[in-house]
Structure formats: structure tokens, C-alpha cells
PyMOL Python script that loads the backbone (N, CA, C, O; Angstrom):
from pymol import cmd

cmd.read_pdbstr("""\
ATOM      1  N   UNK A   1     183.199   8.674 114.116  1.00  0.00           N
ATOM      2  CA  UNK A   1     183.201   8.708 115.580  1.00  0.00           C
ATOM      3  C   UNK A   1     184.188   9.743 116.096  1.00  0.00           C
ATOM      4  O   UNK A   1     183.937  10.521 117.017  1.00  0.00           O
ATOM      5  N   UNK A   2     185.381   9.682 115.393  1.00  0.00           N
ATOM      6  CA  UNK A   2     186.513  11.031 115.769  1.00  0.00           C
ATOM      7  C   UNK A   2     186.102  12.407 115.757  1.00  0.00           C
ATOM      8  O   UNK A   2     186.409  13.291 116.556  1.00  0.00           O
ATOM      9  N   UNK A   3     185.266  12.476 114.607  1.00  0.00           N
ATOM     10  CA  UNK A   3     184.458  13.556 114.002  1.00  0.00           C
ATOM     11  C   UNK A   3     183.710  14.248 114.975  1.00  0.00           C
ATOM     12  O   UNK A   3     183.872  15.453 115.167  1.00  0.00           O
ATOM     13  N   UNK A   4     182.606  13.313 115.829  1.00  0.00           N
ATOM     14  CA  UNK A   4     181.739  13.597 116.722  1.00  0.00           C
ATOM     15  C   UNK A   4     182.434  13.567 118.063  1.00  0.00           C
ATOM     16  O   UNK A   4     182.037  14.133 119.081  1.00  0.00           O
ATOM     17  N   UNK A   5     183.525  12.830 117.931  1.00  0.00           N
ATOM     18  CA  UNK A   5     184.550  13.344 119.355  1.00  0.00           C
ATOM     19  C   UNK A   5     184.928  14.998 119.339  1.00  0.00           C
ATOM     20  O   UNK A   5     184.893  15.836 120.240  1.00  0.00           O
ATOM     21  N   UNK A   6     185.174  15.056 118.409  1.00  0.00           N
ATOM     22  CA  UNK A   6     186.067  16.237 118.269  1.00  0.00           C
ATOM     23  C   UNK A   6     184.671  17.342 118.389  1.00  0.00           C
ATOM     24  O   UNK A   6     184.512  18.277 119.174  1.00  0.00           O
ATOM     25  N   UNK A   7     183.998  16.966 117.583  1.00  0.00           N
ATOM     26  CA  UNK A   7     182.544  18.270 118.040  1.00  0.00           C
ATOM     27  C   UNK A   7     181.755  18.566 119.657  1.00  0.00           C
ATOM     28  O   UNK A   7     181.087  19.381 120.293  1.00  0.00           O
ATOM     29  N   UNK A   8     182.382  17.296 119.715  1.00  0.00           N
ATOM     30  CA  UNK A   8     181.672  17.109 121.151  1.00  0.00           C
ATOM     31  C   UNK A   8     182.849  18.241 121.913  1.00  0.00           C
ATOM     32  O   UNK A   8     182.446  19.134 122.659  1.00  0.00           O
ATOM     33  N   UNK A   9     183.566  18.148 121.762  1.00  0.00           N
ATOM     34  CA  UNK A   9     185.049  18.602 122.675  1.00  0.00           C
ATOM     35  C   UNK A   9     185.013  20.372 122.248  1.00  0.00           C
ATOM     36  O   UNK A   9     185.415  21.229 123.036  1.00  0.00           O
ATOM     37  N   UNK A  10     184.524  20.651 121.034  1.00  0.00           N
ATOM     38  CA  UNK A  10     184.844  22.205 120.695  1.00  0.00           C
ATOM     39  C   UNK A  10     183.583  22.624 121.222  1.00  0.00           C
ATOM     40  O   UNK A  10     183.548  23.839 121.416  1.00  0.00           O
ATOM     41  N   UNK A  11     182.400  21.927 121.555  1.00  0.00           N
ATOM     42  CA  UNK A  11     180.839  22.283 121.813  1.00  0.00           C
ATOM     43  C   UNK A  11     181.122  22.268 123.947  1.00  0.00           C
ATOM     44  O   UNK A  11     180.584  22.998 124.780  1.00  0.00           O
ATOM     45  N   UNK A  12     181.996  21.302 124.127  1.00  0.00           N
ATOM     46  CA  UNK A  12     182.199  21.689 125.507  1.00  0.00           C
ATOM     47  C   UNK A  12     183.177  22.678 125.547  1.00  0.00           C
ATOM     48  O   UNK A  12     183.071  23.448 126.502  1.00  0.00           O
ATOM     49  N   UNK A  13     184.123  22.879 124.762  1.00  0.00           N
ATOM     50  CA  UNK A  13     185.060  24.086 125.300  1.00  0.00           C
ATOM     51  C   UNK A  13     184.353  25.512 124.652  1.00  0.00           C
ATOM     52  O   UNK A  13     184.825  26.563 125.086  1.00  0.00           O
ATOM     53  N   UNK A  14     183.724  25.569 124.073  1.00  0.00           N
ATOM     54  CA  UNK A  14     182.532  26.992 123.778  1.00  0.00           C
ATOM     55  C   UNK A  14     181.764  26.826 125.156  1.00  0.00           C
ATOM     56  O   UNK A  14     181.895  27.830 125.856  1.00  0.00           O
ATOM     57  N   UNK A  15     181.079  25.930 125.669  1.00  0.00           N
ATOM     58  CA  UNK A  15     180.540  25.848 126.649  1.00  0.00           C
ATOM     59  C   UNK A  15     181.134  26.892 127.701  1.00  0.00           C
ATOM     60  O   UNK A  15     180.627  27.947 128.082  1.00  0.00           O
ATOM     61  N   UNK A  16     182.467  26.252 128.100  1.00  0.00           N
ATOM     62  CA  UNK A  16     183.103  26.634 129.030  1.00  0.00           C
ATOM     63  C   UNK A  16     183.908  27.958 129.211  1.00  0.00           C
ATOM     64  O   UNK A  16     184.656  28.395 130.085  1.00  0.00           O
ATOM     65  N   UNK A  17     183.509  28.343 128.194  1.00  0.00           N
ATOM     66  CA  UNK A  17     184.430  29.808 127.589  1.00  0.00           C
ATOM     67  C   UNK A  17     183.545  30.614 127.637  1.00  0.00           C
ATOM     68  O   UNK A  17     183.896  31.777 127.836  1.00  0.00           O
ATOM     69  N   UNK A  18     181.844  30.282 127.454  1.00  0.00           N
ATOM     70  CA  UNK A  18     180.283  31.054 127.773  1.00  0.00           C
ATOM     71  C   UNK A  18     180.323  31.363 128.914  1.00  0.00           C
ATOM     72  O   UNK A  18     180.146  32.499 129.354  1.00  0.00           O
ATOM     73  N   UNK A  19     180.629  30.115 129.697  1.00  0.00           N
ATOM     74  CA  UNK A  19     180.247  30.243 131.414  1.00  0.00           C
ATOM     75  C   UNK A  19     181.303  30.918 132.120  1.00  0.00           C
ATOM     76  O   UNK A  19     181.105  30.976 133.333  1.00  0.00           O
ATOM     77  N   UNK A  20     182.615  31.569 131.613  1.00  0.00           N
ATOM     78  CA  UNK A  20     183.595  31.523 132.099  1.00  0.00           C
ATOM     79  C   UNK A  20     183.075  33.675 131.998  1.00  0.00           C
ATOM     80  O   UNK A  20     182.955  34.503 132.902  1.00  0.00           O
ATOM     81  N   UNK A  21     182.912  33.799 130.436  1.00  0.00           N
ATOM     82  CA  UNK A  21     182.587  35.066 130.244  1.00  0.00           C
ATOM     83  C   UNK A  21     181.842  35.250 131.152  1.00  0.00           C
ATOM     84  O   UNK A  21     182.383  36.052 131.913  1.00  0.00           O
ATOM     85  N   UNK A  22     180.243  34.757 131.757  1.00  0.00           N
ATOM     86  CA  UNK A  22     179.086  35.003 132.324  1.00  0.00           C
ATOM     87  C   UNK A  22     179.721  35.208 133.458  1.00  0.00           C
ATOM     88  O   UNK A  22     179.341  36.252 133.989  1.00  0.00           O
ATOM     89  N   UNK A  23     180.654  34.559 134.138  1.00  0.00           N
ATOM     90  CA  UNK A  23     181.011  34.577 135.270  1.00  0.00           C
ATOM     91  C   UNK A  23     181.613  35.998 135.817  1.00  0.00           C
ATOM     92  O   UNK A  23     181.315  36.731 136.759  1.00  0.00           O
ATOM     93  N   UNK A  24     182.585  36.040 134.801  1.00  0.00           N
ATOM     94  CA  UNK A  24     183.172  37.255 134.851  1.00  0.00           C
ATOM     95  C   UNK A  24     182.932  38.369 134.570  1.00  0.00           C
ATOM     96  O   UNK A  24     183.512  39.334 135.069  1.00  0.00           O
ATOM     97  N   UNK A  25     181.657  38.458 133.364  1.00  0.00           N
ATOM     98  CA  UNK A  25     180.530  39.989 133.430  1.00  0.00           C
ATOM     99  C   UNK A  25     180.295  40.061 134.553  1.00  0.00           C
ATOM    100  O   UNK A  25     180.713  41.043 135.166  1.00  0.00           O
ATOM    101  N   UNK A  26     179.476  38.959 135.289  1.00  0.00           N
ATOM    102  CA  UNK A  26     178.462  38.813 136.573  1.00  0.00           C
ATOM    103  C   UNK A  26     179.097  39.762 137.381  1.00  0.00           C
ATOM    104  O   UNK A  26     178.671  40.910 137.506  1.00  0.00           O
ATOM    105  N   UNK A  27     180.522  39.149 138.171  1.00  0.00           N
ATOM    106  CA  UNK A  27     181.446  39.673 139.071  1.00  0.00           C
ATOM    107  C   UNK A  27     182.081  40.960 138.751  1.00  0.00           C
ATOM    108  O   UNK A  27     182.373  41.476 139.829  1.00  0.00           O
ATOM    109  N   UNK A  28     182.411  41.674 137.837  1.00  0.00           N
ATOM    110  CA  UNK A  28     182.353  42.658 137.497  1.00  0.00           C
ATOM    111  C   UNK A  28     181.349  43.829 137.686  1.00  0.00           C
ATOM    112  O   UNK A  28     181.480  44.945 138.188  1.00  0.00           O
ATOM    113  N   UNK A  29     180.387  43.240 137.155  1.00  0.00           N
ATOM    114  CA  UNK A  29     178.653  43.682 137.175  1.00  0.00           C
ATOM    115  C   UNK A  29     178.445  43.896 138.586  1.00  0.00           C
ATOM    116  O   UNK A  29     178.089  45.055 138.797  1.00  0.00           O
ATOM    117  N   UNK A  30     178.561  43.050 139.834  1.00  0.00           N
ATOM    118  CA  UNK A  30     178.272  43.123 141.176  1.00  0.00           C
ATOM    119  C   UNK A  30     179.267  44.052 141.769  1.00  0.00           C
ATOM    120  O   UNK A  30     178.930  44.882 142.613  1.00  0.00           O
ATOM    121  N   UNK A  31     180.863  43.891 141.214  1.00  0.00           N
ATOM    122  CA  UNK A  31     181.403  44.556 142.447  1.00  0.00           C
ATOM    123  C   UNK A  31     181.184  46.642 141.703  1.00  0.00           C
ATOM    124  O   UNK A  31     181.227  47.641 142.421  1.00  0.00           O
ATOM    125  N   UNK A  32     180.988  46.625 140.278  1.00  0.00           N
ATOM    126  CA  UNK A  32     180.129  47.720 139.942  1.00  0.00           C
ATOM    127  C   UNK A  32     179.564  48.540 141.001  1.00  0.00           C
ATOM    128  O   UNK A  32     180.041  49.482 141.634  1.00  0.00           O
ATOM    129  N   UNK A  33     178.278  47.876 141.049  1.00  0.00           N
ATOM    130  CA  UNK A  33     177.277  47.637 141.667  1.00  0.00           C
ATOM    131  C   UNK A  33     177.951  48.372 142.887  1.00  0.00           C
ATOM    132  O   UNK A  33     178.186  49.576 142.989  1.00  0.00           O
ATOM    133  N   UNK A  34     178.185  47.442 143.717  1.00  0.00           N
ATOM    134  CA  UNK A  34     178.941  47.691 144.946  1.00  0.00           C
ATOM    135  C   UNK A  34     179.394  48.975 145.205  1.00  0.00           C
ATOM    136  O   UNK A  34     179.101  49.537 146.261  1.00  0.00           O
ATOM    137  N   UNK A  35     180.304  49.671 144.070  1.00  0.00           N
ATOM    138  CA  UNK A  35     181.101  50.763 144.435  1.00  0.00           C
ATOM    139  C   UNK A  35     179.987  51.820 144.423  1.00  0.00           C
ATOM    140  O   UNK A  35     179.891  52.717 145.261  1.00  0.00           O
ATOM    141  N   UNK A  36     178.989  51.585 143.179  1.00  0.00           N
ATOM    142  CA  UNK A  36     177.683  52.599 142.777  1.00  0.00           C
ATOM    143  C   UNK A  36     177.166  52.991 144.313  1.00  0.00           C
ATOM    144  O   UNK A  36     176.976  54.133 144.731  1.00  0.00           O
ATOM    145  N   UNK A  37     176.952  51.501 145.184  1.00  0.00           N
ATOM    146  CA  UNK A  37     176.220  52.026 146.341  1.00  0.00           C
ATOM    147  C   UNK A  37     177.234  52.626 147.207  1.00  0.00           C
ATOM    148  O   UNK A  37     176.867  53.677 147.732  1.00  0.00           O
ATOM    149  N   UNK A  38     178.646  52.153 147.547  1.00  0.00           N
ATOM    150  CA  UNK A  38     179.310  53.090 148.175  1.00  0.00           C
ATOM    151  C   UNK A  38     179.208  54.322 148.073  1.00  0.00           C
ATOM    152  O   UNK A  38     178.816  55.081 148.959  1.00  0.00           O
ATOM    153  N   UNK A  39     179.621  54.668 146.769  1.00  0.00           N
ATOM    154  CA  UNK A  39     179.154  56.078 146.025  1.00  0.00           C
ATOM    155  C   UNK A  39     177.804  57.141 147.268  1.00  0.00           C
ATOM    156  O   UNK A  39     177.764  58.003 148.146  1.00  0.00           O
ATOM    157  N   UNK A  40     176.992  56.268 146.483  1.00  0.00           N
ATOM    158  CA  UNK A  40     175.733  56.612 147.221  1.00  0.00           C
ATOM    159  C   UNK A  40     176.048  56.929 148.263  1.00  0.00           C
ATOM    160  O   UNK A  40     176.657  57.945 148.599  1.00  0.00           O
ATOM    161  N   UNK A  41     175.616  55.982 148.960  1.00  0.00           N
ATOM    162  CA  UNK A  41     175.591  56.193 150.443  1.00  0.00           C
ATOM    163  C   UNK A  41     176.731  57.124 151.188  1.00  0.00           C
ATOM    164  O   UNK A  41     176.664  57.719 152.263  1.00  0.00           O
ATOM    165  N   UNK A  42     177.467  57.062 150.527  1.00  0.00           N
ATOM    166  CA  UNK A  42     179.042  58.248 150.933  1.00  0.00           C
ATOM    167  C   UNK A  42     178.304  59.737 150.454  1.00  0.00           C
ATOM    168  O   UNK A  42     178.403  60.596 151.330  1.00  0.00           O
ATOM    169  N   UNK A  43     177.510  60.223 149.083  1.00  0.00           N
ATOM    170  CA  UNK A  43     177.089  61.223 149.108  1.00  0.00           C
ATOM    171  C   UNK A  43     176.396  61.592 149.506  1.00  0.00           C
ATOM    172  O   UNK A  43     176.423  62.809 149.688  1.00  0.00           O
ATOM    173  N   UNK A  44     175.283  60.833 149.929  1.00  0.00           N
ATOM    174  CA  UNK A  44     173.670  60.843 151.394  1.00  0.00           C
ATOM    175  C   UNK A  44     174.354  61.180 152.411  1.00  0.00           C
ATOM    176  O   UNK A  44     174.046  62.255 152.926  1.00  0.00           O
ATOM    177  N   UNK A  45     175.396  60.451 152.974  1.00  0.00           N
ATOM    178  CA  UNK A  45     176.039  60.872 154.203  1.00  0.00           C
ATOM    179  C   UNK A  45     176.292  62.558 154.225  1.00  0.00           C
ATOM    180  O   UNK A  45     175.806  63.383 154.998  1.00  0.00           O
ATOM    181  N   UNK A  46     177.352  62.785 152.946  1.00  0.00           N
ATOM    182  CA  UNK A  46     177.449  64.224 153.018  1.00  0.00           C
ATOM    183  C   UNK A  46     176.537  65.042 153.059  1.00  0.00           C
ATOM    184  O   UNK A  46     176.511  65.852 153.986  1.00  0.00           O
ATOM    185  N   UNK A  47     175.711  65.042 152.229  1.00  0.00           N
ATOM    186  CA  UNK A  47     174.605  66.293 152.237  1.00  0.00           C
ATOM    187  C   UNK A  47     173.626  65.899 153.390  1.00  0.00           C
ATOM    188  O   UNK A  47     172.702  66.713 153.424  1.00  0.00           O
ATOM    189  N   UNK A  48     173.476  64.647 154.628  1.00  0.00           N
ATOM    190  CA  UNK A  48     172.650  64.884 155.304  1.00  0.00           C
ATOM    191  C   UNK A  48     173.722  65.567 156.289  1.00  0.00           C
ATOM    192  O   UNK A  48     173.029  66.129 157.137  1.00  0.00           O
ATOM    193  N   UNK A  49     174.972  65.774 156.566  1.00  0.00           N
ATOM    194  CA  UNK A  49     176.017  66.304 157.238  1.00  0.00           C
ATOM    195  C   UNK A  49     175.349  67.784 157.415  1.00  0.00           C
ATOM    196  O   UNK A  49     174.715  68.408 158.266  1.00  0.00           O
ATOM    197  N   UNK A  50     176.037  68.031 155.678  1.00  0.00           N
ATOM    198  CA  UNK A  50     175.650  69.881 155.361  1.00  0.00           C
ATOM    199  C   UNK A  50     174.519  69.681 155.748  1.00  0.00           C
ATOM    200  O   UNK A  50     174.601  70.477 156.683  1.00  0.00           O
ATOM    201  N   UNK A  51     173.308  69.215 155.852  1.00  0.00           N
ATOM    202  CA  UNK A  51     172.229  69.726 155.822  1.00  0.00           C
ATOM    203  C   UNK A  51     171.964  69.859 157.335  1.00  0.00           C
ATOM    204  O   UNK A  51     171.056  70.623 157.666  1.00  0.00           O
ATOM    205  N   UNK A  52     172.666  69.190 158.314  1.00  0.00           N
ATOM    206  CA  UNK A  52     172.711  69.359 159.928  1.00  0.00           C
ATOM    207  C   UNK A  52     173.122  70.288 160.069  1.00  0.00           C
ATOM    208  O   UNK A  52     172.386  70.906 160.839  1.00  0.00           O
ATOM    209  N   UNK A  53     174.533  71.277 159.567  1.00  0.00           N
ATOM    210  CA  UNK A  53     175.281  71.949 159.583  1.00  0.00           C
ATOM    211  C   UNK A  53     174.422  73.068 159.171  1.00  0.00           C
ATOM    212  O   UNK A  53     174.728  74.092 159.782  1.00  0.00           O
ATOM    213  N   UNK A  54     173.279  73.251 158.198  1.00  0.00           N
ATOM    214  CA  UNK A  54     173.000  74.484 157.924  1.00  0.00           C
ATOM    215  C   UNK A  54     171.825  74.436 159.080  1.00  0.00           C
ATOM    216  O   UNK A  54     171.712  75.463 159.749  1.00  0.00           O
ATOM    217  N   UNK A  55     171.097  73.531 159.324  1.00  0.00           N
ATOM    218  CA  UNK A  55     169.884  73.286 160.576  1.00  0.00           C
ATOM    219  C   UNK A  55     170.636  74.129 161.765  1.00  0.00           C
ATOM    220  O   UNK A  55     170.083  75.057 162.355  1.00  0.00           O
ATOM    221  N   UNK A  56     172.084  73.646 162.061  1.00  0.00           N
ATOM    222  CA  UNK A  56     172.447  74.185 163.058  1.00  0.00           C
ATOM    223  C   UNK A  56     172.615  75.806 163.178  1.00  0.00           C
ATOM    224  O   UNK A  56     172.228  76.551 164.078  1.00  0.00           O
ATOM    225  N   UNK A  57     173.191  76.049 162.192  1.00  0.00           N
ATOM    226  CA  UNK A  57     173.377  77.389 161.685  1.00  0.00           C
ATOM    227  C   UNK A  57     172.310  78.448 161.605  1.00  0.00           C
ATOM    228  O   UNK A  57     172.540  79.626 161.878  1.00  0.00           O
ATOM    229  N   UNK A  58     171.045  77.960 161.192  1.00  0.00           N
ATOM    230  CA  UNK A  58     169.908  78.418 161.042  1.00  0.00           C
ATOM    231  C   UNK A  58     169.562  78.696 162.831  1.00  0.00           C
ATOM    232  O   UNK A  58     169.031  79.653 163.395  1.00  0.00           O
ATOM    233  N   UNK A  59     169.958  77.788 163.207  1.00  0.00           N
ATOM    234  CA  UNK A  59     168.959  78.034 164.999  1.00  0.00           C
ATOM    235  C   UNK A  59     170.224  78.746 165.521  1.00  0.00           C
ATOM    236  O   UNK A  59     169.938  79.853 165.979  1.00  0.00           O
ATOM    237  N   UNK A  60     171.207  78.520 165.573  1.00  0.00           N
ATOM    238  CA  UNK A  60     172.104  79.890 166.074  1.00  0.00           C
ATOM    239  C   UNK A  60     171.375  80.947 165.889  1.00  0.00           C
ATOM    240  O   UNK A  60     170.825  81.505 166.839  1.00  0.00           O
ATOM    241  N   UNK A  61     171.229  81.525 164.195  1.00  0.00           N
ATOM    242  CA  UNK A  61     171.283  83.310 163.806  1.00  0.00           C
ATOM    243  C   UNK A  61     169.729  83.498 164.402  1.00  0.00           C
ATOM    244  O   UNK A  61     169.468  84.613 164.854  1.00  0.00           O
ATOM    245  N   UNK A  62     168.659  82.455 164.430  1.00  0.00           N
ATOM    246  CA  UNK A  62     167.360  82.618 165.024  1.00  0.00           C
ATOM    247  C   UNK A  62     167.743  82.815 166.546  1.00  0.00           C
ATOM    248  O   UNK A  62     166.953  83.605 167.062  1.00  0.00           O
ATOM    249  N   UNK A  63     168.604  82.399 167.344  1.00  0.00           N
ATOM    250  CA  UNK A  63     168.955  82.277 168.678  1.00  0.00           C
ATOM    251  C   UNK A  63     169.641  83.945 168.697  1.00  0.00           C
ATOM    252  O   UNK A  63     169.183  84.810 169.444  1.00  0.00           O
ATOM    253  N   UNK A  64     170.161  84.056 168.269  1.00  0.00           N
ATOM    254  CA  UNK A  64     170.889  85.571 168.452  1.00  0.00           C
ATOM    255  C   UNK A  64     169.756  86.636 167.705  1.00  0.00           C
ATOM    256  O   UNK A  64     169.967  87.767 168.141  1.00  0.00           O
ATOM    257  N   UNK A  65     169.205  86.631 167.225  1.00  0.00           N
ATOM    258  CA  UNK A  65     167.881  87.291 166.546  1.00  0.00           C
ATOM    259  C   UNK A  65     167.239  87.861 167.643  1.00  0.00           C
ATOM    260  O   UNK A  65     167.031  89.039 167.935  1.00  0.00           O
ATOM    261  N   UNK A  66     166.849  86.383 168.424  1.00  0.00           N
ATOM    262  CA  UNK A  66     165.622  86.517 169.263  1.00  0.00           C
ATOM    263  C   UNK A  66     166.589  87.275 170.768  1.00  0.00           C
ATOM    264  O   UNK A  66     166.126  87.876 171.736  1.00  0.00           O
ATOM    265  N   UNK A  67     167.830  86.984 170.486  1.00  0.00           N
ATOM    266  CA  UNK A  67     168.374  87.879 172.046  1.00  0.00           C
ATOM    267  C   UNK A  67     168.847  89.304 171.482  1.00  0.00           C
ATOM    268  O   UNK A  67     169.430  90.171 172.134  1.00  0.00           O
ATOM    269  N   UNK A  68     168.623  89.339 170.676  1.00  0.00           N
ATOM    270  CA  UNK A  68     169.072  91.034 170.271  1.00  0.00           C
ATOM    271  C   UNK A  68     168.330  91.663 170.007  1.00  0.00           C
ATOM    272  O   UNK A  68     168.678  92.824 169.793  1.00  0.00           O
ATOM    273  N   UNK A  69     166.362  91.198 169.802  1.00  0.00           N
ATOM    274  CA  UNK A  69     165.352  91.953 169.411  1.00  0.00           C
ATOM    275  C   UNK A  69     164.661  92.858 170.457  1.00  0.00           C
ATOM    276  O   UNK A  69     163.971  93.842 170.190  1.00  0.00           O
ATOM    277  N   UNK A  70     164.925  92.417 171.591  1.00  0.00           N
ATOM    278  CA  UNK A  70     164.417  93.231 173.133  1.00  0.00           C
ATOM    279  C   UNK A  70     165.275  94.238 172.984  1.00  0.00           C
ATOM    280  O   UNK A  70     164.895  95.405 173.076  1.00  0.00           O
ATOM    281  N   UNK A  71     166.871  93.817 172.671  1.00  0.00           N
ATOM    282  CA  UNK A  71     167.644  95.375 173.172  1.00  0.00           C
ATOM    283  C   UNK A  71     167.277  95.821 171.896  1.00  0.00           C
ATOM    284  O   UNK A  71     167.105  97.024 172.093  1.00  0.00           O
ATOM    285  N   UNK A  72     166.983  95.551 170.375  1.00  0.00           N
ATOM    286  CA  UNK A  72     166.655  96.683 169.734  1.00  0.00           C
ATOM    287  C   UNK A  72     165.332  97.706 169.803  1.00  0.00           C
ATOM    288  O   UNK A  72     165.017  98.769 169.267  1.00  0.00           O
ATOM    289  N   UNK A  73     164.806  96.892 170.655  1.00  0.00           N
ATOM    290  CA  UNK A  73     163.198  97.797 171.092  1.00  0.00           C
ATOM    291  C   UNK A  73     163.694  98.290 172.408  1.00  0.00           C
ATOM    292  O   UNK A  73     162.635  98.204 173.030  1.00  0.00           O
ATOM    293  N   UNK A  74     164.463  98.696 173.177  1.00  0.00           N
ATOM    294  CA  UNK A  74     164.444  99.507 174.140  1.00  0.00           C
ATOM    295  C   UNK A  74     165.538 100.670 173.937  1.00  0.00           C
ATOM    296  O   UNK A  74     165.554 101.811 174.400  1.00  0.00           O
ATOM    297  N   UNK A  75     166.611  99.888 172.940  1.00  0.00           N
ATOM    298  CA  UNK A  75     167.470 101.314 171.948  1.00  0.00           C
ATOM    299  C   UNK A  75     166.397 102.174 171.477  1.00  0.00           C
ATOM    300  O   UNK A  75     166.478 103.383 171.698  1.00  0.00           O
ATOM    301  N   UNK A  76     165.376 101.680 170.838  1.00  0.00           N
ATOM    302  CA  UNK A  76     164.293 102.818 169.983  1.00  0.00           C
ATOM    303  C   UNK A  76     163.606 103.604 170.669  1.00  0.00           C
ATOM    304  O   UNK A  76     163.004 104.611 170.295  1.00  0.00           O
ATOM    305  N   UNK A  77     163.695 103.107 171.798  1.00  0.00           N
ATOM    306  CA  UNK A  77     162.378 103.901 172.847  1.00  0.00           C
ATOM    307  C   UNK A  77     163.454 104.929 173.138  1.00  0.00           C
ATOM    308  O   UNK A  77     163.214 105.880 173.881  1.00  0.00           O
TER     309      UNK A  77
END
""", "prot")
cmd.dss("prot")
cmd.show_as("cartoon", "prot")
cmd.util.cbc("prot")
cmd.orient("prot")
């Protein structure tokens, strides 16, 4: 009966030492997770930034293009 006490007791403390690991991969595993999407979403942010930044840039030099192409056709004439 001591025998099967005692198995019983090392079969619950393996138990509890399983669930304790699982727990603590898990939470590890999630806050992972977590930073991965910070990550993300912090580098989407940037390049949709630059990518406003060059949109903008682009319609400026088209904006000054289109006001400097009349005076270069009446310089030629």
C-alpha cells in the first residue's frame, strides 16, 4: 500500500511538472508571438510611410514637370 502511495505521489508530481512545462512553453510561445506581430505591424507601418513619402514625391516632380513644360515650349520658339 506504501508502495502504491508513493507511485501515486511521483505519477502526480510528473503530472505537475508536465503541466507546469506546458504552461510555460505556452506563455512563452504567445508572448513570442506577440512581439512577431509587433514586429510586423511596426514594419507595415514603415514602408506604408516611405511608400506615402515617395507617392508624395512623385506628384511634386510631376507637378513641377507639368509647370515648367509651357515655359520650355515658348523658350524653343
Amino acid at each position: 500500500a506504501e508502495k502504491r502511495e508513493h507511485e501515486k505521489e511521483v505519477l502526480q508530481k510528473a503530472i505537475e511538472e508536465n503541466n507546469n512545462f506546458s504552461k510555460m512553453a505556452e506563455e512563452k510561445l504567445t508572448h513570442k508571438m506577440e512581439a512577431n506581430k509587433e514586429n510586423r505591424e511596426a514594419q507595415m507601418a514603415a514602408k506604408l510611410e516611405r511608400l506615402r513619402e515617395k507617392d508624395k514625391h512623385v506628384e511634386e516632380v510631376r507637378k513641377n514637370k507639368e509647370s515648367k513644360d509651357p515655359a520650355d515650349e515658348t523658350e524653343a520658339d
